[in-house]
N, C-alpha and C positions, 0 to 999 in steps of 0.2 A: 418397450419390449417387443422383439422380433415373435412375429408369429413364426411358429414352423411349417412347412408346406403340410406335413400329415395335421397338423390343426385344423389347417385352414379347411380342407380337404371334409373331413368329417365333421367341421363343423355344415359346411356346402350341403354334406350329405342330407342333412335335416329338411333340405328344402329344395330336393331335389327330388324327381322320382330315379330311380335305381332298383334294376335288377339284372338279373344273373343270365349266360347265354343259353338257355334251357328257356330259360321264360321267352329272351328273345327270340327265338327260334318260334316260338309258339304264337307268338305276336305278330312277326313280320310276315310270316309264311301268309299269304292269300290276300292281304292288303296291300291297300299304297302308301308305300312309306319309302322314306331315303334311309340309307342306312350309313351312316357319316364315319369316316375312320380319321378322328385329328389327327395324329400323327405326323411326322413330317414323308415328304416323299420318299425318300432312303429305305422307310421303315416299311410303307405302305407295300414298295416293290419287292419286298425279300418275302413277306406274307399277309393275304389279306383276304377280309372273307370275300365269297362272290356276290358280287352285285353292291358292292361296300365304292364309296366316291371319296376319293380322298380331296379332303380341304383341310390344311392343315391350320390347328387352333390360331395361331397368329395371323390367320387370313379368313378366317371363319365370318366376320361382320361387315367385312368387302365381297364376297363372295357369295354367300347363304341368297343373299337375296332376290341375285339372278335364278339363283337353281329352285329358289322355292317364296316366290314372293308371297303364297298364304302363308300367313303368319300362323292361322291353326295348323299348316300342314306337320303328319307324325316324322318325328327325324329318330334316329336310336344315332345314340353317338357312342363309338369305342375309339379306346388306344390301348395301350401294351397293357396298362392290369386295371384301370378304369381310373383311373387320379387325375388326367390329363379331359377325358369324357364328362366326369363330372364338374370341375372349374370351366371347361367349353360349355355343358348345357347352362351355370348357371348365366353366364355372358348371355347368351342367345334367351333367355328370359327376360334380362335387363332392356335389351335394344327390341323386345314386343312379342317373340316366341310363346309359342301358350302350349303346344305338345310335343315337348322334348323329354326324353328317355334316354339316363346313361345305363351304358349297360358294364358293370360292377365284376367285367372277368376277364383273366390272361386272352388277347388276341388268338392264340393256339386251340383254347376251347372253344372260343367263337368261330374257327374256321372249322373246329372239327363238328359243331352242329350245324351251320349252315351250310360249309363245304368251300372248299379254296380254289 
């Protein structure tokens, strides 16, 4: 039987940390952290928050490792409503990530608390 992407998705959720751009905002403000937007580039360039790097998910495990080879280092990962954030954070836990953070809301909210 076919899993469905929203199964998969919430089932992820469980083990996942997830929160909302309100909390993001309160997290990232004053720390060092990367703030990862999977997305593909298309989507990145039409809107994205400030200070956000885009790697998009299918390039996330070639890529991550030059921009952050601490593997504790904090990453907050978003895309358009968080579905695409949370299957990228669970990847980046598998290949050795220890603090990653999807953040669980529409792109549009997240640029409107941290700023576009």
């Amino acid at each position: 039987m076919l899993t469905t992407t929203q199964s998969l998705i919430q089932s992820v959720k469980s083990t996942i940390r997830c929160i909302d751009a309100n909390q993001a905002q309160h997290e990232i403000m004053g720390m060092t952290a990367l703030l990862i937007d999977v997305r593909e580039p298309h989507e990145h360039q039409q809107q994205a928050p400030k200070d956000a790097i885009n790697i998009p998910r299918g390039m996330l495990e070639f890529t991550l490792p030059q921009k952050a080879p601490n593997l504790d280092s904090a990453l907050y990962l978003h895309c358009a409503i968080g579905g695409r954030a949370v299957l990228a954070a669970e990847q980046l836990h598998r290949i050795g990530y220890t603090n990653i953070t999807a953040i669980d809301s529409p792109v549009a909210q997240l640029c409107e608390v941290l700023g576009d």
